[in-house]
PDB file of N, H, CA, C and O in Angstrom:
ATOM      1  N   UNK A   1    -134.815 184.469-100.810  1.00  0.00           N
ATOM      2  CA  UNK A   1    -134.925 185.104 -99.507  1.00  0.00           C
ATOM      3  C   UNK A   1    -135.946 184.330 -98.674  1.00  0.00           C
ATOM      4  O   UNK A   1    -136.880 183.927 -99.368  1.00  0.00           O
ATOM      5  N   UNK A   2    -136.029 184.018 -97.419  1.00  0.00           N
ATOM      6  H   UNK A   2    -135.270 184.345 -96.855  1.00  0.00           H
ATOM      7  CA  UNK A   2    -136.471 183.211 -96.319  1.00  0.00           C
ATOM      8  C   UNK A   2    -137.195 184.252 -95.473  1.00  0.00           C
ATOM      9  O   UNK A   2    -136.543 184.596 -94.487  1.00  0.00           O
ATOM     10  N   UNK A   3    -138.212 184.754 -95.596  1.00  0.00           N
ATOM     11  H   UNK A   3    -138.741 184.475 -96.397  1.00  0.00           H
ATOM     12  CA  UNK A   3    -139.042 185.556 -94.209  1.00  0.00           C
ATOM     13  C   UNK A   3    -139.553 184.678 -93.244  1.00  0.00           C
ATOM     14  O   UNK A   3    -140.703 184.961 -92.909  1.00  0.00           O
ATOM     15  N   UNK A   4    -139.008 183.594 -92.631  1.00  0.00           N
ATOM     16  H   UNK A   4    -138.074 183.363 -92.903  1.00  0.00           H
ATOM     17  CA  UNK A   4    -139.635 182.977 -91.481  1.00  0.00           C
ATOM     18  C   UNK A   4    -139.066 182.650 -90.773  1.00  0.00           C
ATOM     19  O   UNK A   4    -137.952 182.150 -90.930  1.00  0.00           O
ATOM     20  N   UNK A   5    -139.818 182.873 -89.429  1.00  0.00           N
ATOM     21  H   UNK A   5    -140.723 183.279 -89.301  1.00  0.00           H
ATOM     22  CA  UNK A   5    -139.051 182.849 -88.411  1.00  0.00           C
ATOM     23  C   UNK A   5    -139.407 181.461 -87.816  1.00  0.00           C
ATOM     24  O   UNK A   5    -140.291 180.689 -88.189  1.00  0.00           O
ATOM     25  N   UNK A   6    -138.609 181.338 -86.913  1.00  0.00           N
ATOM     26  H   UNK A   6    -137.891 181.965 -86.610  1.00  0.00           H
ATOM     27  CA  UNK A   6    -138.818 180.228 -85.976  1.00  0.00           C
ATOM     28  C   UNK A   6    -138.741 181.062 -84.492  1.00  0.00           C
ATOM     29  O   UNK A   6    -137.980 181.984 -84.198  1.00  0.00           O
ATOM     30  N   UNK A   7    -139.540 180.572 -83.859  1.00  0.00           N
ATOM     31  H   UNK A   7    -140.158 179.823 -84.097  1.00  0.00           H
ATOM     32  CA  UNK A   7    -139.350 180.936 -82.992  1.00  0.00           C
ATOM     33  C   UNK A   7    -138.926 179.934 -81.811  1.00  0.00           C
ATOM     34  O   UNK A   7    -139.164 178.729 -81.903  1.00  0.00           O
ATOM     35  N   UNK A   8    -138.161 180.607 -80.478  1.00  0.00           N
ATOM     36  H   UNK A   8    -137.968 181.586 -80.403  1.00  0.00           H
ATOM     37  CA  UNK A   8    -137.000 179.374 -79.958  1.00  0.00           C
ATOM     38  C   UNK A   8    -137.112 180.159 -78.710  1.00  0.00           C
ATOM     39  O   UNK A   8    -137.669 181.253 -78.807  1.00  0.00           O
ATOM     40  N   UNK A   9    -136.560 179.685 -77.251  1.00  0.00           N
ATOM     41  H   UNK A   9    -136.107 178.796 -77.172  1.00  0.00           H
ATOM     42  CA  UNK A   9    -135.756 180.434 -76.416  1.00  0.00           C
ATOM     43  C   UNK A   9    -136.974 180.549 -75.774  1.00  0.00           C
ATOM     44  O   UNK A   9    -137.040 181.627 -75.183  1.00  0.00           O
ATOM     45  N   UNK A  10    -138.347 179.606 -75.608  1.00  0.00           N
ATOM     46  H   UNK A  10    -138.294 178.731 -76.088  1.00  0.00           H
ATOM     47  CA  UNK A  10    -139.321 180.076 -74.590  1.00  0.00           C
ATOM     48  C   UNK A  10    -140.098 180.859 -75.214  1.00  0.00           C
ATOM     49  O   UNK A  10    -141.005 181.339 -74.534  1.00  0.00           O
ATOM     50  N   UNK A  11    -140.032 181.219 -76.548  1.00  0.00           N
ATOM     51  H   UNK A  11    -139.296 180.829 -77.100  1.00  0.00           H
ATOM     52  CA  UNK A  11    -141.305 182.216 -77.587  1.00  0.00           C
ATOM     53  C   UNK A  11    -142.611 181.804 -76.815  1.00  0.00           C
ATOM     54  O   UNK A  11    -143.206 182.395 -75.914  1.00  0.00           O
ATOM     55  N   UNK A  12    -142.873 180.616 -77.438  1.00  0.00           N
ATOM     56  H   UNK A  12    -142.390 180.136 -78.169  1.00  0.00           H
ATOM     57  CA  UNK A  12    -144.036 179.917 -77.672  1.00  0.00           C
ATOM     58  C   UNK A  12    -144.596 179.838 -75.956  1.00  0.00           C
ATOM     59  O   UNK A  12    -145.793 180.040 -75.753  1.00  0.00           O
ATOM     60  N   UNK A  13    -143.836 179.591 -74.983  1.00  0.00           N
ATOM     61  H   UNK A  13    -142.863 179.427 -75.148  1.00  0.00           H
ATOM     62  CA  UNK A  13    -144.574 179.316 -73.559  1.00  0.00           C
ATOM     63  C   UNK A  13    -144.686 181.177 -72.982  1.00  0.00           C
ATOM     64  O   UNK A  13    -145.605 181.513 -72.235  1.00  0.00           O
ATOM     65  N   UNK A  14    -143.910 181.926 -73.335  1.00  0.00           N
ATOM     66  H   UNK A  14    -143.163 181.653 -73.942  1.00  0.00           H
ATOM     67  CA  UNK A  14    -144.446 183.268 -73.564  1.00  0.00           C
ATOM     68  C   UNK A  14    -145.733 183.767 -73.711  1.00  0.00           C
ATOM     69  O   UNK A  14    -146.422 184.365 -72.885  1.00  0.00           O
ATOM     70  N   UNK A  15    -145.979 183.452 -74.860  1.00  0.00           N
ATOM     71  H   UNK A  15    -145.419 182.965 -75.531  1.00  0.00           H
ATOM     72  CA  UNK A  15    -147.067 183.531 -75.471  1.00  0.00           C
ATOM     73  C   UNK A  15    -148.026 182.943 -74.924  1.00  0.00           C
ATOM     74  O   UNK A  15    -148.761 183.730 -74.327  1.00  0.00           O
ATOM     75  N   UNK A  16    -148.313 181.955 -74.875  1.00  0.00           N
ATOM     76  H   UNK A  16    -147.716 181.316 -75.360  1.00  0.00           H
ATOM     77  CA  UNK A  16    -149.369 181.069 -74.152  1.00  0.00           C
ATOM     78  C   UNK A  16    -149.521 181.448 -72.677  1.00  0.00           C
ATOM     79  O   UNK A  16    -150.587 181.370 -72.067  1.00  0.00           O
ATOM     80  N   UNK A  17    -148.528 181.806 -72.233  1.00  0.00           N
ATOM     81  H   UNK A  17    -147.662 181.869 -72.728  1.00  0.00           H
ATOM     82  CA  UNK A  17    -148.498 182.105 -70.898  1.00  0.00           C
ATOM     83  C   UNK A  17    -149.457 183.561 -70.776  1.00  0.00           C
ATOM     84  O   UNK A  17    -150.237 183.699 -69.834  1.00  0.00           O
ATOM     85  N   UNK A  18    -149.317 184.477 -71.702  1.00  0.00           N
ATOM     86  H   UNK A  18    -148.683 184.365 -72.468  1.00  0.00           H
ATOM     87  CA  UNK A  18    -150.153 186.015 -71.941  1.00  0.00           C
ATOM     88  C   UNK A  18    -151.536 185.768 -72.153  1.00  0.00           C
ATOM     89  O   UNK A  18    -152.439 186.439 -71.654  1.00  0.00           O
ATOM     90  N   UNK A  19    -151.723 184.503 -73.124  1.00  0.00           N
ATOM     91  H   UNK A  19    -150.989 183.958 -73.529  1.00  0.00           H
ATOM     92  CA  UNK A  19    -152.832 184.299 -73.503  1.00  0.00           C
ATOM     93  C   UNK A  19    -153.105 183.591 -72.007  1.00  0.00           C
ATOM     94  O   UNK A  19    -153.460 184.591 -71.383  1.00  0.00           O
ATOM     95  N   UNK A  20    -153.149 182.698 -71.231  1.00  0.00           N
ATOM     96  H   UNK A  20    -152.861 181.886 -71.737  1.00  0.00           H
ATOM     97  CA  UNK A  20    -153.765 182.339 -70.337  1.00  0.00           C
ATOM     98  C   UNK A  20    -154.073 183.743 -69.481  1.00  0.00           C
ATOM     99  O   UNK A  20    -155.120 184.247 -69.074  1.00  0.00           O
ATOM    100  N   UNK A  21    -152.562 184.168 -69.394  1.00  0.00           N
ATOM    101  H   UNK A  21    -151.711 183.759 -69.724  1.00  0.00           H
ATOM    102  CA  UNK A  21    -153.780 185.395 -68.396  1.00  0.00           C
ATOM    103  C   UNK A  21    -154.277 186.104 -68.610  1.00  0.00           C
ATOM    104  O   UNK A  21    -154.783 186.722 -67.673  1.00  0.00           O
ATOM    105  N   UNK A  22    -154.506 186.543 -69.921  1.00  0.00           N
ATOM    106  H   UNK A  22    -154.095 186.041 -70.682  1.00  0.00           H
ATOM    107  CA  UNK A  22    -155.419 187.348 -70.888  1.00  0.00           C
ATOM    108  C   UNK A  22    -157.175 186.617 -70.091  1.00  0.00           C
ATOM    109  O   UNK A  22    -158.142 187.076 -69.481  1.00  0.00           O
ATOM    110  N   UNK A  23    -156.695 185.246 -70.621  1.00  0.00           N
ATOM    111  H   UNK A  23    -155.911 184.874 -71.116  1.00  0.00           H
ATOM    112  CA  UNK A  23    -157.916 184.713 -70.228  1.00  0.00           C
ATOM    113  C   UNK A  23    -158.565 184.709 -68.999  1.00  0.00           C
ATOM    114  O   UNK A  23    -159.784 184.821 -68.867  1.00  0.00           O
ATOM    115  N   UNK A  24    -157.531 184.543 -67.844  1.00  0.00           N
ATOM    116  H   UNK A  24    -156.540 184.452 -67.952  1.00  0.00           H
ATOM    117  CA  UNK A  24    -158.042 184.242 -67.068  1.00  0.00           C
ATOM    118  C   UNK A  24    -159.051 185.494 -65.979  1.00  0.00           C
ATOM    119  O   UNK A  24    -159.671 185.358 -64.924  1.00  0.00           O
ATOM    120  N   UNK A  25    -158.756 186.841 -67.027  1.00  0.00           N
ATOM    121  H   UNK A  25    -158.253 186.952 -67.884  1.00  0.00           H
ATOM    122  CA  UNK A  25    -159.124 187.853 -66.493  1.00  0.00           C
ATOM    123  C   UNK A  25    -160.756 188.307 -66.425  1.00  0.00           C
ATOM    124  O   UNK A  25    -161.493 189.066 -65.796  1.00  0.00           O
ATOM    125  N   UNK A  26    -160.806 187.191 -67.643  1.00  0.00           N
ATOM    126  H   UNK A  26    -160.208 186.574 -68.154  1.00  0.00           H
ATOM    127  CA  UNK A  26    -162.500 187.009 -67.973  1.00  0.00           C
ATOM    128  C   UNK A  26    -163.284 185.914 -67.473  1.00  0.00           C
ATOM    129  O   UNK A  26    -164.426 185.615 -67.821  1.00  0.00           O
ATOM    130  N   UNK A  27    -162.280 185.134 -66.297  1.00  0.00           N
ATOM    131  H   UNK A  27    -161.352 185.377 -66.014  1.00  0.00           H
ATOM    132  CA  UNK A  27    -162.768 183.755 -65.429  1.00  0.00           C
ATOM    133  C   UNK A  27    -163.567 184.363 -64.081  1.00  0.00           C
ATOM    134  O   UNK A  27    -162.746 185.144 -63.602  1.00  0.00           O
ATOM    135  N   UNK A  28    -164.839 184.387 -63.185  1.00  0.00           N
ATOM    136  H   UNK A  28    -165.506 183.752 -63.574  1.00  0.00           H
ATOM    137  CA  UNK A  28    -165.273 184.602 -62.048  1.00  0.00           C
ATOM    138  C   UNK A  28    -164.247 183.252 -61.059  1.00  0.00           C
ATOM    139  O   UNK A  28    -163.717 182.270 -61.577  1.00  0.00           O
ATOM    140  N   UNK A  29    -164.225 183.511 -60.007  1.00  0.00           N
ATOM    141  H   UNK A  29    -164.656 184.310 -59.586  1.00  0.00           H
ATOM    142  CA  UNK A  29    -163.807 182.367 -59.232  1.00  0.00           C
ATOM    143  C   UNK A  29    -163.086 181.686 -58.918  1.00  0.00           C
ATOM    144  O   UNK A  29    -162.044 181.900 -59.537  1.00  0.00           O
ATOM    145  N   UNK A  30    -162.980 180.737 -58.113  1.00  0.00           N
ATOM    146  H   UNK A  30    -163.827 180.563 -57.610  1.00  0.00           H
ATOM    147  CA  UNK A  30    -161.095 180.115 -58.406  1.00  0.00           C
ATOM    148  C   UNK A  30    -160.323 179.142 -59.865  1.00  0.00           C
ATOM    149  O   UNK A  30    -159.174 178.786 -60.125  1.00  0.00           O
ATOM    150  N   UNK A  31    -161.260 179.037 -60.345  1.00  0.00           N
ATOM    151  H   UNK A  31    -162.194 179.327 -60.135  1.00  0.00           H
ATOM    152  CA  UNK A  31    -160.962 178.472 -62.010  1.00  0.00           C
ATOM    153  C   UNK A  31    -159.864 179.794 -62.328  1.00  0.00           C
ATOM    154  O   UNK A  31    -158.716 179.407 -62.544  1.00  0.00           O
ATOM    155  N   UNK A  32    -159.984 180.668 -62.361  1.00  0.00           N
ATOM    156  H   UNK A  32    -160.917 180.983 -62.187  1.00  0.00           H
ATOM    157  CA  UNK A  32    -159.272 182.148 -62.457  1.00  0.00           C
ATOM    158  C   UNK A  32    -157.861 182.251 -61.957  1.00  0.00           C
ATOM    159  O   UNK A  32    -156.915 182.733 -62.580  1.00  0.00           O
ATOM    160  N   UNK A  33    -157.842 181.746 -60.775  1.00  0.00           N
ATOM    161  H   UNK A  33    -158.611 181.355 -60.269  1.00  0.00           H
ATOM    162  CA  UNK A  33    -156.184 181.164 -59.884  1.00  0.00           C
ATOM    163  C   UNK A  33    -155.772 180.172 -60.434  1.00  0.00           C
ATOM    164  O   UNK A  33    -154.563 179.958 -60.524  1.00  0.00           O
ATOM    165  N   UNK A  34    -156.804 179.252 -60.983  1.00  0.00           N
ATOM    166  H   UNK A  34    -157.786 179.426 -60.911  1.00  0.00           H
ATOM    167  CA  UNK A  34    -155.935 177.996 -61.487  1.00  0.00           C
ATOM    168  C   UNK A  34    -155.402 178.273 -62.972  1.00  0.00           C
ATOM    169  O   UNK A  34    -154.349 177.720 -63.287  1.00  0.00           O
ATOM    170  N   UNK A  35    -155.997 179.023 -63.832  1.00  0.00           N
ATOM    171  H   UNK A  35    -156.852 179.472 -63.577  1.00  0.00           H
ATOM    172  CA  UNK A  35    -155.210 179.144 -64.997  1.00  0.00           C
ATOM    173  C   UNK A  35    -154.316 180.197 -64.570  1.00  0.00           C
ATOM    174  O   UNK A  35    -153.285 180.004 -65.215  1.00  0.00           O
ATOM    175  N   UNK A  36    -154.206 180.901 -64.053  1.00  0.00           N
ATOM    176  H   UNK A  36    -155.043 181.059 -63.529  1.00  0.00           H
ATOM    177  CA  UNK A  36    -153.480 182.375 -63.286  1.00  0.00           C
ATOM    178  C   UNK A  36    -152.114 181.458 -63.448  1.00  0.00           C
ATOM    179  O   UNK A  36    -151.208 181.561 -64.275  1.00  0.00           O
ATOM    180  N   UNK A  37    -152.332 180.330 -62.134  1.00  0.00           N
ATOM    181  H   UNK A  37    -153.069 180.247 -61.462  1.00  0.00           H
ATOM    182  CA  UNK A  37    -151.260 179.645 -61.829  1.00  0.00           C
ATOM    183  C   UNK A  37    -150.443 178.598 -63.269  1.00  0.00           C
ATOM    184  O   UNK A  37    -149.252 178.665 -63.572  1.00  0.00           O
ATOM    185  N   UNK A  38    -151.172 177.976 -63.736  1.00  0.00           N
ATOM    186  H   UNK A  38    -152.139 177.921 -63.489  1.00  0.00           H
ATOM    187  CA  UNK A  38    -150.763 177.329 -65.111  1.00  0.00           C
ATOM    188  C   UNK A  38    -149.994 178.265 -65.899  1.00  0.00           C
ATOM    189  O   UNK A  38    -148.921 177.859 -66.345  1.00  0.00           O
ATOM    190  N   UNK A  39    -150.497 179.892 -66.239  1.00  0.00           N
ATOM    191  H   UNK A  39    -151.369 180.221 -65.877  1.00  0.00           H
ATOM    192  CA  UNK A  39    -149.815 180.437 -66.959  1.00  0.00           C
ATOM    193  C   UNK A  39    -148.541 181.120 -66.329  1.00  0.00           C
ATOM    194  O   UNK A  39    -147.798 181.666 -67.146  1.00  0.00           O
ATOM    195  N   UNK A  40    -148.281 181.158 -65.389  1.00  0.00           N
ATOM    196  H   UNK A  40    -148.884 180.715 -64.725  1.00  0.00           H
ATOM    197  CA  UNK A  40    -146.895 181.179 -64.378  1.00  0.00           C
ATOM    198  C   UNK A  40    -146.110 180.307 -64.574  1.00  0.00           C
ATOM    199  O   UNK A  40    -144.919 180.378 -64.876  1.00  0.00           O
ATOM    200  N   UNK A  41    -146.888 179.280 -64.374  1.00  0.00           N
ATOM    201  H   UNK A  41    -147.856 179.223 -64.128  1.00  0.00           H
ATOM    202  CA  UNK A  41    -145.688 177.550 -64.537  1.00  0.00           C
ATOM    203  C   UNK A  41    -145.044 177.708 -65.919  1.00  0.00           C
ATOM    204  O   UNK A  41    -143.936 177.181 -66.025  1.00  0.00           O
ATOM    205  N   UNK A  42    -145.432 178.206 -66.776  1.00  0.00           N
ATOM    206  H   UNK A  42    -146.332 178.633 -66.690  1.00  0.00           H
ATOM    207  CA  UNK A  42    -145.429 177.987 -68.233  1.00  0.00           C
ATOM    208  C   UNK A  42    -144.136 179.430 -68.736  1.00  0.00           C
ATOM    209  O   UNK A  42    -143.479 179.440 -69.777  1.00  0.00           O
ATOM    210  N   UNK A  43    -144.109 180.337 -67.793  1.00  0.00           N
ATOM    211  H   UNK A  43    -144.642 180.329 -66.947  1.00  0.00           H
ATOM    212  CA  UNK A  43    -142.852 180.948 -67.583  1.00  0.00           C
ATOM    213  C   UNK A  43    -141.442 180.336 -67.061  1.00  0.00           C
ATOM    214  O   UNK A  43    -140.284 180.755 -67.090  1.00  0.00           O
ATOM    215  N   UNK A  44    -141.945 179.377 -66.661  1.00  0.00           N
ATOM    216  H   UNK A  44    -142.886 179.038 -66.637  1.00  0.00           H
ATOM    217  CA  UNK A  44    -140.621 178.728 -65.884  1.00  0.00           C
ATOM    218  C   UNK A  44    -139.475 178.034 -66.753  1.00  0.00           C
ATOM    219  O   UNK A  44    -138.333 177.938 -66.304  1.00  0.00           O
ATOM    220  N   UNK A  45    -139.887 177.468 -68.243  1.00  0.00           N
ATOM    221  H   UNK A  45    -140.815 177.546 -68.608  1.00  0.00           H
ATOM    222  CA  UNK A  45    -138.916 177.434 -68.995  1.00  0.00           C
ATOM    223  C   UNK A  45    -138.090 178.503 -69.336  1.00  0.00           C
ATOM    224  O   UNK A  45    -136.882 178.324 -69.178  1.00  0.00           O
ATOM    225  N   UNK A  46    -138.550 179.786 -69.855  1.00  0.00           N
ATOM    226  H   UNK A  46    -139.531 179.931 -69.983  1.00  0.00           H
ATOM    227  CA  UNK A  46    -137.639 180.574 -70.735  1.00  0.00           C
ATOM    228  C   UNK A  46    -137.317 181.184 -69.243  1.00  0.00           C
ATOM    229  O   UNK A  46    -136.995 182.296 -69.662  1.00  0.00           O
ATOM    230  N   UNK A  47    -137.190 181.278 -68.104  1.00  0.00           N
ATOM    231  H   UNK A  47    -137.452 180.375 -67.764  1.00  0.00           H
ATOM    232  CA  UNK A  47    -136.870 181.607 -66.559  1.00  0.00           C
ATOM    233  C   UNK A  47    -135.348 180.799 -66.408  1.00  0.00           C
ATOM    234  O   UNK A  47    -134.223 181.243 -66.176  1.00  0.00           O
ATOM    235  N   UNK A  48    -135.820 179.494 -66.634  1.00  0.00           N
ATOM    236  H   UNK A  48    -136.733 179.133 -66.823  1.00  0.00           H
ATOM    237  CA  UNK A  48    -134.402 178.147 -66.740  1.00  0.00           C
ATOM    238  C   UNK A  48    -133.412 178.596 -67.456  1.00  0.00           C
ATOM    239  O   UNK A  48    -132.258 178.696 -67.041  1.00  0.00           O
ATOM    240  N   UNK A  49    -134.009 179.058 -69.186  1.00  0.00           N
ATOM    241  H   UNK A  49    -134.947 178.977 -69.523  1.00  0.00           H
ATOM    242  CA  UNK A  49    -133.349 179.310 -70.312  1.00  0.00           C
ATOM    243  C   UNK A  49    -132.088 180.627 -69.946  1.00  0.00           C
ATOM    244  O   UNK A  49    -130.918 180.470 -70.297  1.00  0.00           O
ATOM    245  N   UNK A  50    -132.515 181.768 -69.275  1.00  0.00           N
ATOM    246  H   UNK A  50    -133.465 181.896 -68.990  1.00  0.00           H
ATOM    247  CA  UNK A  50    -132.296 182.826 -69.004  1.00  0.00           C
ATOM    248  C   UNK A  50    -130.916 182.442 -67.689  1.00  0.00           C
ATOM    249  O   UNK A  50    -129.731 182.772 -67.745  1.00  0.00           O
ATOM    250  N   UNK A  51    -131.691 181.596 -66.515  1.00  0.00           N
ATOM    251  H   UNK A  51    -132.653 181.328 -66.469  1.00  0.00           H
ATOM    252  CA  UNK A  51    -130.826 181.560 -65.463  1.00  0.00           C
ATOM    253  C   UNK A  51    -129.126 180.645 -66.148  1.00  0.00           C
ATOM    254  O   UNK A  51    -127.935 180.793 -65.876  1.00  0.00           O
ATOM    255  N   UNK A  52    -129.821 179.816 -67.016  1.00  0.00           N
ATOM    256  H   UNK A  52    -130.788 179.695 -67.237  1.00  0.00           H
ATOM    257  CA  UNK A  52    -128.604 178.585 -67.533  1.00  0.00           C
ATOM    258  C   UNK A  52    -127.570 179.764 -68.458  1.00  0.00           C
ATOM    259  O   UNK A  52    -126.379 179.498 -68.619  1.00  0.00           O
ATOM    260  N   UNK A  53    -128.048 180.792 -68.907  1.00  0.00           N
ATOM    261  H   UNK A  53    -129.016 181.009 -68.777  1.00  0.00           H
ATOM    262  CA  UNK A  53    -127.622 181.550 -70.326  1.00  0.00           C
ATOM    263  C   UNK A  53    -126.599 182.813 -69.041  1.00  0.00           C
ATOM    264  O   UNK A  53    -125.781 183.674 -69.364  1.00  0.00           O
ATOM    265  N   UNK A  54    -127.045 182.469 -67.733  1.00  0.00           N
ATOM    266  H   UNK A  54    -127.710 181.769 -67.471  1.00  0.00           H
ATOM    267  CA  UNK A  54    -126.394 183.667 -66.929  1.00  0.00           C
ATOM    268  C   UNK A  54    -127.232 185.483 -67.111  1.00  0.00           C
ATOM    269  O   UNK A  54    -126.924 186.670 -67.000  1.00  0.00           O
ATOM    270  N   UNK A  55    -127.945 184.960 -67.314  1.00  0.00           N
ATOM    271  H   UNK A  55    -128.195 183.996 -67.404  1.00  0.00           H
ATOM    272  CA  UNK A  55    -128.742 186.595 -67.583  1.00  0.00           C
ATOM    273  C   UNK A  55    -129.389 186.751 -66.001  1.00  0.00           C
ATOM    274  O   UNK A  55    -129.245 185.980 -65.052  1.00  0.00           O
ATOM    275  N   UNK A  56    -130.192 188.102 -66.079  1.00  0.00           N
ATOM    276  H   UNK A  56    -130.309 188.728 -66.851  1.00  0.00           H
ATOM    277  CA  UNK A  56    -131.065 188.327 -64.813  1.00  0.00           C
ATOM    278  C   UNK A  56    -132.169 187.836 -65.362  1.00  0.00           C
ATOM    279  O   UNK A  56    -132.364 188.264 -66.500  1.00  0.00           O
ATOM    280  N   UNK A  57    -133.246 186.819 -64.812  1.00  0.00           N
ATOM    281  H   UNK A  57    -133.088 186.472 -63.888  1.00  0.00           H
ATOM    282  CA  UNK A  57    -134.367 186.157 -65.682  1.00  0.00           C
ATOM    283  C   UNK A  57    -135.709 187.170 -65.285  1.00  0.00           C
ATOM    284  O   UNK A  57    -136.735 187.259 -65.959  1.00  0.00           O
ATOM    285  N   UNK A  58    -135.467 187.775 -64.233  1.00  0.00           N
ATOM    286  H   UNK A  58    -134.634 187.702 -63.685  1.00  0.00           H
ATOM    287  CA  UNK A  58    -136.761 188.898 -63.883  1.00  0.00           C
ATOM    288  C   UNK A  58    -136.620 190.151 -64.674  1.00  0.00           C
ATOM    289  O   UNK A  58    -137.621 190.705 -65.130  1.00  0.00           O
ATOM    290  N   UNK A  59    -135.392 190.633 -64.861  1.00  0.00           N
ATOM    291  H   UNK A  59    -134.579 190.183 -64.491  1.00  0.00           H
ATOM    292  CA  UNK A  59    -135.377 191.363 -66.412  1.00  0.00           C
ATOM    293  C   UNK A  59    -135.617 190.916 -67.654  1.00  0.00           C
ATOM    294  O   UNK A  59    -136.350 191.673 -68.290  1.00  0.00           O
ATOM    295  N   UNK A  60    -135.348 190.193 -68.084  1.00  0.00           N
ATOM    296  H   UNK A  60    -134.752 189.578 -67.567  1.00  0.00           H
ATOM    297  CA  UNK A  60    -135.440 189.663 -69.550  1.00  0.00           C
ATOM    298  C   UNK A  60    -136.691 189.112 -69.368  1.00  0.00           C
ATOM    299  O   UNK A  60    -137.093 189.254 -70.523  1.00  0.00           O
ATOM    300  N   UNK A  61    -137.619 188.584 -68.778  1.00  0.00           N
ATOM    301  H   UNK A  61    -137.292 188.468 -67.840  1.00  0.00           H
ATOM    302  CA  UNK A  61    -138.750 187.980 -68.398  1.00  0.00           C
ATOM    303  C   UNK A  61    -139.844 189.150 -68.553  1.00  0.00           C
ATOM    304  O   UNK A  61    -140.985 188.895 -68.938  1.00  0.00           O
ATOM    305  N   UNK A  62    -139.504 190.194 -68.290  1.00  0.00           N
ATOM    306  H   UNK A  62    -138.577 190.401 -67.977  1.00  0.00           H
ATOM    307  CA  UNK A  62    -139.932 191.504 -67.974  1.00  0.00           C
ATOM    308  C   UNK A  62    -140.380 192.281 -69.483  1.00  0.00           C
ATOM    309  O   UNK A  62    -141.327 192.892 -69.977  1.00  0.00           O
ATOM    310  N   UNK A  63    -139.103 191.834 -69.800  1.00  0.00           N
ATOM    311  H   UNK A  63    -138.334 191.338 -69.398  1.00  0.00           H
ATOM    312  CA  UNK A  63    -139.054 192.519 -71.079  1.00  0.00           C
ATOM    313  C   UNK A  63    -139.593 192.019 -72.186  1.00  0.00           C
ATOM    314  O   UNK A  63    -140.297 192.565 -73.036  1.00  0.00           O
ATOM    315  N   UNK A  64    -139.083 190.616 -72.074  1.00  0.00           N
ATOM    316  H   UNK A  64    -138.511 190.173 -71.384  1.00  0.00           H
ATOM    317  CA  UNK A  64    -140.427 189.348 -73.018  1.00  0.00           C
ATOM    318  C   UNK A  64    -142.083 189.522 -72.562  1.00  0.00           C
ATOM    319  O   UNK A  64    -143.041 189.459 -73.333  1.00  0.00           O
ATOM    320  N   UNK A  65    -142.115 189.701 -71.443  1.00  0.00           N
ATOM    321  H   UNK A  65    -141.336 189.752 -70.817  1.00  0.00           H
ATOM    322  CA  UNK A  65    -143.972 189.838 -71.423  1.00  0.00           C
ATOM    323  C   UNK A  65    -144.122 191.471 -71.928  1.00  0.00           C
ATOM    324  O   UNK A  65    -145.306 191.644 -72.216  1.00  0.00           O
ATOM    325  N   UNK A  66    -143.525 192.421 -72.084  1.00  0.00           N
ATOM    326  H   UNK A  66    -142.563 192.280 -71.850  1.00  0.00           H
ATOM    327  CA  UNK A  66    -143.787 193.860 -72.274  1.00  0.00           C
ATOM    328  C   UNK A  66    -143.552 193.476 -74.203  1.00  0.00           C
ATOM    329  O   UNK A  66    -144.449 194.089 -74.782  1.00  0.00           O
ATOM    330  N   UNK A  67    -142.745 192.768 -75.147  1.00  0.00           N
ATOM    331  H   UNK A  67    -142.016 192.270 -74.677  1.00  0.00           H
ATOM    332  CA  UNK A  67    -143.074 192.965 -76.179  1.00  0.00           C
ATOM    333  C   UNK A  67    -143.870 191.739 -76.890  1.00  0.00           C
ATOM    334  O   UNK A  67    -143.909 191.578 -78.110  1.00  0.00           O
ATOM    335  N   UNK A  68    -144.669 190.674 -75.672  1.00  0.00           N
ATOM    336  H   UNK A  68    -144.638 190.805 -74.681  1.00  0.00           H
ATOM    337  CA  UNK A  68    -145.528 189.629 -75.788  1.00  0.00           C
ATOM    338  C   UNK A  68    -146.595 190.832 -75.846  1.00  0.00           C
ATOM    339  O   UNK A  68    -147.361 190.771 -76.808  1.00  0.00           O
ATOM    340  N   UNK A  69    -146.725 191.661 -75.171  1.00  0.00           N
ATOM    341  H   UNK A  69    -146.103 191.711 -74.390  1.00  0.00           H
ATOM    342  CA  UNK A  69    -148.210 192.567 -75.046  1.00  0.00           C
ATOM    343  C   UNK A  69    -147.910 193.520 -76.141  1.00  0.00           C
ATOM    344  O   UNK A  69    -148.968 194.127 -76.311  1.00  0.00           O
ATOM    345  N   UNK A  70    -147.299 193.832 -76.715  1.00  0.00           N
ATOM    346  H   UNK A  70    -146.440 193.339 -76.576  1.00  0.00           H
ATOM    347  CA  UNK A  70    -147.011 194.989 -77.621  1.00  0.00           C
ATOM    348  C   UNK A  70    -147.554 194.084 -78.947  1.00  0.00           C
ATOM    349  O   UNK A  70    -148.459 194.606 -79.600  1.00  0.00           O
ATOM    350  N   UNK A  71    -147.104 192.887 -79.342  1.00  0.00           N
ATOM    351  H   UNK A  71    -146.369 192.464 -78.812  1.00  0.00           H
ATOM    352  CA  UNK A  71    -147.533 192.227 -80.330  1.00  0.00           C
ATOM    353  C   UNK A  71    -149.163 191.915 -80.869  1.00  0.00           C
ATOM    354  O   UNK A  71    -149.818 192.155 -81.883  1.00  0.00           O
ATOM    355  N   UNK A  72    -149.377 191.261 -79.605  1.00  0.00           N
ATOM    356  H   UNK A  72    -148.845 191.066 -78.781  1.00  0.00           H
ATOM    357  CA  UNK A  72    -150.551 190.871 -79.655  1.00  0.00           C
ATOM    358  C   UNK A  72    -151.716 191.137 -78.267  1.00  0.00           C
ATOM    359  O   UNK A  72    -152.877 190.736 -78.349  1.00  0.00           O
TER     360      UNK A  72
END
């Protein structure tokens, strides 16, 4: 039996993307907009993934950051 996952489909820029703005909530100043903004850009793959796959990407986008925060 195999318990591992891979993760695919924009996981990983998900994630990083939560964690930046996790972070950036603890930044004073415009350093704060600039990771704000980095972790936006970093949505824009699994956004591509979603629009190319024919889905609504502001739903499913929606729904990936709501069980990105449930996880971790």
């Amino acid at each position: 039996q195999n318990d591992s996952v891979v993760a695919g489909g924009g996981a990983i820029e998900m994630e990083l993307s939560k964690y930046l703005r996790d972070y950036s909530r603890t930044i004073p100043g415009k350093q704060q907009l600039l990771i704000g903004a980095y972790a936006k850009a970093l949505e824009i793959i699994p956004r591509q993934l979603c629009d190319n796959a024919g889905f609504d990407a502001t739903n499913i986008l929606n729904k990936l950051r709501a069980k990105h925060a449930q996880v971790g």
